[in-house]
TORMAR-542483 format. One record per residue: residue in one letter; z, x, y of N, C-alpha, C, O, CB in turn. Coordinates in steps of 0.05 Angstrom, whole numbers, plus 5000, padded with zeros to 4 digits. Atoms other than C-alpha are relative to their C-alpha. Glycine has a CB too. Layout:
AZXYZXYZXYZXYZXY;...
This chain:
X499649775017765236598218499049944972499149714963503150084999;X501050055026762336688151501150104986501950334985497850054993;X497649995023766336538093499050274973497050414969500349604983;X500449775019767436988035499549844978500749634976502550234996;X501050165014764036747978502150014977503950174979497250044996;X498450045021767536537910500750324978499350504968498249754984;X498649825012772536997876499950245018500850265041499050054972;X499549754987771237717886497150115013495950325011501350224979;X503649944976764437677933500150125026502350175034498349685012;X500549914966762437928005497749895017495449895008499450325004;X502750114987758137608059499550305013501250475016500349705025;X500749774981754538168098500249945035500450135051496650074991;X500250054972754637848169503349924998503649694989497449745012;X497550054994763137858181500450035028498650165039501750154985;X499050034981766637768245503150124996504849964989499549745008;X497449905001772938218244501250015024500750155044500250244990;X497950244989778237808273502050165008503150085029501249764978;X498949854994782838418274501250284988501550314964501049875006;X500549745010784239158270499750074969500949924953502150155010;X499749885036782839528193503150035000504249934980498350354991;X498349885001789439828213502049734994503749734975500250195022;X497650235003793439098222498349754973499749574962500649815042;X499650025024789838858167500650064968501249924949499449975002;X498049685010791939478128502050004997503350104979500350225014;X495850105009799239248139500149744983501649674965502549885037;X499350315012797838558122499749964965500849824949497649765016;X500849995033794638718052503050094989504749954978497150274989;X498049885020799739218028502849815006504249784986500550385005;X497650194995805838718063499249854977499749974956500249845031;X501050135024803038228012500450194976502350154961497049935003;X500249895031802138687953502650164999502650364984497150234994;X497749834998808838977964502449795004504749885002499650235025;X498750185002812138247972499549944972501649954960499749835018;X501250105029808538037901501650234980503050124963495950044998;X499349775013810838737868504149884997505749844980498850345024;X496550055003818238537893500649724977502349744958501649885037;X499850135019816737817858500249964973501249794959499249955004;X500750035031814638037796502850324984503450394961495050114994;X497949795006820438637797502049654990502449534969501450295035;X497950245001825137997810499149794972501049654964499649815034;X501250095025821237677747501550174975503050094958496750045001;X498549905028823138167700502150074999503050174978499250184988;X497349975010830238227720500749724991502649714975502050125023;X498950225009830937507708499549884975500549674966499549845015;X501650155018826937457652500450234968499150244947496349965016;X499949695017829838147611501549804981502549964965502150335015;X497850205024834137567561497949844987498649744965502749745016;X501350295011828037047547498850164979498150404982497649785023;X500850055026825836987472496650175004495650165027500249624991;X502549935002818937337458497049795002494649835006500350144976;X501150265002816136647453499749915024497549805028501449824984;X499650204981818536347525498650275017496850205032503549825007;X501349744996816237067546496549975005495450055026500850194971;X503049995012808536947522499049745020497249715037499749944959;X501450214976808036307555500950035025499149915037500349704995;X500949804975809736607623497750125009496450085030501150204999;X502049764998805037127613497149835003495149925013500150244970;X503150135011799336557592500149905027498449985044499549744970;X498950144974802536117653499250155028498350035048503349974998;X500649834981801836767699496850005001495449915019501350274994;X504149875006793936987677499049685015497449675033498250044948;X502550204990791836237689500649915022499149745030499349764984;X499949974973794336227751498850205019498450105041502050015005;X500849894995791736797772495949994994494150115005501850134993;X503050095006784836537743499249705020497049665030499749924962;X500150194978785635927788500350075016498249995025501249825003;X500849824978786136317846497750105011496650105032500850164997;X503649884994779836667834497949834999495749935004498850214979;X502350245012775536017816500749835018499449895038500149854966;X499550194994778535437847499749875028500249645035501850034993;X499950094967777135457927501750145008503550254997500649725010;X499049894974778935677987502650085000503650305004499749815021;X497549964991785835437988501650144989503950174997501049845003;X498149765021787835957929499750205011500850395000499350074969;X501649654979784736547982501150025023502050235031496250025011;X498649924975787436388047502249785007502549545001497750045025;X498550194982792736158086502750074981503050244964498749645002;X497350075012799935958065500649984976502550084962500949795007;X499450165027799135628009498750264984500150354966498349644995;X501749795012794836177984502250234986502250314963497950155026;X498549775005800636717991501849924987502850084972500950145021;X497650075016805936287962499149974977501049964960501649775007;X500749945032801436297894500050204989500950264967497849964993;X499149765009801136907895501850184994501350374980499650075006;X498750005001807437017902502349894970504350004961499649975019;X498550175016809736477849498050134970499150154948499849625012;X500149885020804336827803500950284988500750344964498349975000;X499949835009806637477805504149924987505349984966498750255023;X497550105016813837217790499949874969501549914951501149795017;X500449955037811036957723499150184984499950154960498649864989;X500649805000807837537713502450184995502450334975498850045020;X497249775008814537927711501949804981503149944965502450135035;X498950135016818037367674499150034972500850014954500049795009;X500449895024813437557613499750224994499150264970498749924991;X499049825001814538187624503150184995503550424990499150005014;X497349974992822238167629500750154980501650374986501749765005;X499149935030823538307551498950365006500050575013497849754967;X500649694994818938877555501550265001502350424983499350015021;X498949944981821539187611503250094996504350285006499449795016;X497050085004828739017585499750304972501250504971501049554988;X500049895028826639377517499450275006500250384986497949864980;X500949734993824140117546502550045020503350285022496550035014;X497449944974830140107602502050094972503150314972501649605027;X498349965017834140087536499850304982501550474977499949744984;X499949845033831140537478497850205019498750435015498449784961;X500549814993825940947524499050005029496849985040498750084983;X499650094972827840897589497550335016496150315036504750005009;X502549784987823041647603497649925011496849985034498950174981;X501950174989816841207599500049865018497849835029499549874990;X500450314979818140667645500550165028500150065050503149674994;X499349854972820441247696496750135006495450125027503050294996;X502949994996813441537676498449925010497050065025499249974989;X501450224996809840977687499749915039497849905055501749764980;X499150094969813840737759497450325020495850325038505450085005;X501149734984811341527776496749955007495649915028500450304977;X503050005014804541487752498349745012496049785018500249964963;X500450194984803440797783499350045029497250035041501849874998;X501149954969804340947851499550295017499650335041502149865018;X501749824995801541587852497649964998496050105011500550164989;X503450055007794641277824499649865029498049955046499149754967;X501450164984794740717872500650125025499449995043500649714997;X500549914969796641197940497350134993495550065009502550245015;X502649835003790541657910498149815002496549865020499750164973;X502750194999785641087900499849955024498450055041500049724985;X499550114970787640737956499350195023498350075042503049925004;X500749824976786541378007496750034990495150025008502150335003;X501649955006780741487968497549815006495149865011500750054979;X502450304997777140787976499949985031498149855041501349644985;X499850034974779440858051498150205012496850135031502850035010;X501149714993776041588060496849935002494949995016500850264974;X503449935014770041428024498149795018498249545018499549904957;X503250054983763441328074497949724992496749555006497950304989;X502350135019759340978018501549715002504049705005499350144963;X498850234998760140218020499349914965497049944956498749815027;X498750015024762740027946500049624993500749544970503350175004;X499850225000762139267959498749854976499849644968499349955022;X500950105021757739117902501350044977501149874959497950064997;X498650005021761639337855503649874989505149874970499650264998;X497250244993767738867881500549804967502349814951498749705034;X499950245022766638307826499750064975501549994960498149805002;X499049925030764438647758502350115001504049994988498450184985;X497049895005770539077766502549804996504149824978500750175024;X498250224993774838487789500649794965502749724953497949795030;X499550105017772538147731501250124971502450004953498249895001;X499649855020773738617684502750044999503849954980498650235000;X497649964996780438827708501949804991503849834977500150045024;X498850225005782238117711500649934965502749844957498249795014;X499950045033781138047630501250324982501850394959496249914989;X497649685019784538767610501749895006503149884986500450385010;X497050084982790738417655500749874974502249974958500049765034;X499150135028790937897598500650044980502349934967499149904991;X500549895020789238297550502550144999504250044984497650154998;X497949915003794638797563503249864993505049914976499750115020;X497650165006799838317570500749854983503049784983500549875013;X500350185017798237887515501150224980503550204975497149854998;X500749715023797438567462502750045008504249924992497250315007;X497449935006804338827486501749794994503049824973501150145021;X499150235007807338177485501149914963503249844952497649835012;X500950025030805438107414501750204985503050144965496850084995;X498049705014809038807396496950234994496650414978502649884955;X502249845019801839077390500050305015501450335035496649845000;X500849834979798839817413497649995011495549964999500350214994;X502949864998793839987450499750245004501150375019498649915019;X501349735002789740607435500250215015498050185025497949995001;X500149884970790841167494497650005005497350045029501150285005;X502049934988783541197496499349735017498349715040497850124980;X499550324994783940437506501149935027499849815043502049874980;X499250044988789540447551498950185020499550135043502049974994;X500949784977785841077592498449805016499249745038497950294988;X501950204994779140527599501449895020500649915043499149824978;X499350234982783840037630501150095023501049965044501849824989;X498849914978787340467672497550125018497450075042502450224991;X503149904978780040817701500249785014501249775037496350034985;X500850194982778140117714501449815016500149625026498649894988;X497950104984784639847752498950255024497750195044503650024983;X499349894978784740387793497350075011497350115036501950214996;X502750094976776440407813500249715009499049685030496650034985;X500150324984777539607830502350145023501450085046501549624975;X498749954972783439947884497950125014496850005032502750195000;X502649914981778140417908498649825019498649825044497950074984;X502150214986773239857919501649735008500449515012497349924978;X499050224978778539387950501050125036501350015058503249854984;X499749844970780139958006498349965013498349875036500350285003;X503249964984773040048021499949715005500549625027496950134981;X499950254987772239368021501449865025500149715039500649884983;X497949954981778239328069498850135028498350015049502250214984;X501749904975774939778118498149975001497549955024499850225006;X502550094983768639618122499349724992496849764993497450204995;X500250254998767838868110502549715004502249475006498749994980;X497850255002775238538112500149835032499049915052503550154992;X500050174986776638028155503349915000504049974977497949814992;X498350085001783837758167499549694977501849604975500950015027;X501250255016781137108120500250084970500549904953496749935009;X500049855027780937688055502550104994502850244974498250225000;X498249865016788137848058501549984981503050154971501050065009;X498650145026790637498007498550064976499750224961500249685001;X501449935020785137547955499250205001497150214990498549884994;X500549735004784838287966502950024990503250104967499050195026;X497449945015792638297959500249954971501550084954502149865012;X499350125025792037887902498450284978499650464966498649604997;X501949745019786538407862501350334997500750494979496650065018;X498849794987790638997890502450134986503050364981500749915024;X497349975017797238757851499549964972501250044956502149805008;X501249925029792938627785500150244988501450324969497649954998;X499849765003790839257790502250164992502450274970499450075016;X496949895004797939547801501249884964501149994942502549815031;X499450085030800439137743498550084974499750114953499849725000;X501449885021794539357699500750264995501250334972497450005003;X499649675004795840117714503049984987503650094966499850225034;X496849915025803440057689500450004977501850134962502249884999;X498750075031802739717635497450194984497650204960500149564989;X501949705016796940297610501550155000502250224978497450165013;X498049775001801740807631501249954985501150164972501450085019;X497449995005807440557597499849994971501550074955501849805014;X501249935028803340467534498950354993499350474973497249804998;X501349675007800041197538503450204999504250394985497150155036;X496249794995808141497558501149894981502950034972502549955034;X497250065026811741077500499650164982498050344984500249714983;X499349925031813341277430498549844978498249944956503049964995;X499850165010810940617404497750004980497549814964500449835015;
């Protein structure tokens, strides 16, 4: 079988190992275990200092950057899912304050946001599944891009900063075309070997679109 090349690449000659449909469960099972992690992050993490907060958030990103760079064993297998897992739990740990801080003073947004979230990503997501055209090239600039708004976002709110709605619109487009082009990708080139580093891009995404929403729905 021919491997998937580094980060967010595609070989063209795959061997699919098993159904779209049961790898279709296996992605979103993943991206829907990670989501619970990083929920479970920011309830644990709604008390830590703005400071112990930030390095989380730095702790989360470069884990998530070792993942995408580092080999194989950050993409598949066991060990693969329990990073992902352990990153999206830091991930919600520098989020916790946040999180803690809009539940309190404008709790509308964050209901906004929850809404607005997984309405984008069922729409993308059917959308990237629907769509005919194969989208595969555009897997990795997006990926990368996505990947550095992720930081960006988290770092900037972190900070107490805003971002722009036209700003936060940008980031939110390009979260939710990288879901697109991980569906398609999904159906027409996945492999049981991609479910992890599709899950993993999947829950970036997710995490990127909230924290745009929750900037464009605050007050702040």
């Amino acid at each position: 079988m021919s491997e998937t090349t580094t980060g967010y690449g595609y070989a063209d000659a795959r061997v699919r190992d098993i159904s779209t449909a049961q790898l279709l469960g296996q992605v979103l099972f993943l991206v829907a275990v990670a989501i619970g992690f990083c929920a479970l992050g920011t309830l644990l993490g709604r008390d830590l200092s703005l400071g112990t907060a930030r390095i989380c958030s730095f702790a989360g990103f470069g884990m998530l950057l070792l993942s995408s760079f580092a080999g194989e064993r950050f993409r598949v297998g066991t060990f693969a899912m329990g990073w992902l897992f352990a990153t999206a739990l830091m991930i919600g740990l520098g989020l916790g304050p946040v999180i803690a801080y809009f539940s309190a003073v404008e709790d509308s947004a964050l209901t906004q946001a929850f809404a607005g979230t997984a309405a984008t990503v069922a729409g993308a997501g059917a959308l990237g599944f629907a769509l005919s055209k194969d989208l595969a090239r555009w897997m990795r600039p997006l990926a990368l891009l996505v990947f550095a708004a992720c930081a960006f976002t988290i770092v900037l709110t972190l900070f107490g900063g805003t971002l722009s709605p036209i700003i936060s619109l940008v980031i939110y487009g390009l979260s939710a075309a990288l879901i697109v082009v991980d569906f398609n990708y999904l159906r027409k080139h996945g492999t049981e070997r991609d479910t992890v580093w599709l899950a993993t891009g999947i829950f970036v995404s997710v995490v990127n679109i909230f924290v745009s929403l929750l900037n464009i729905f605050s007050g702040r």
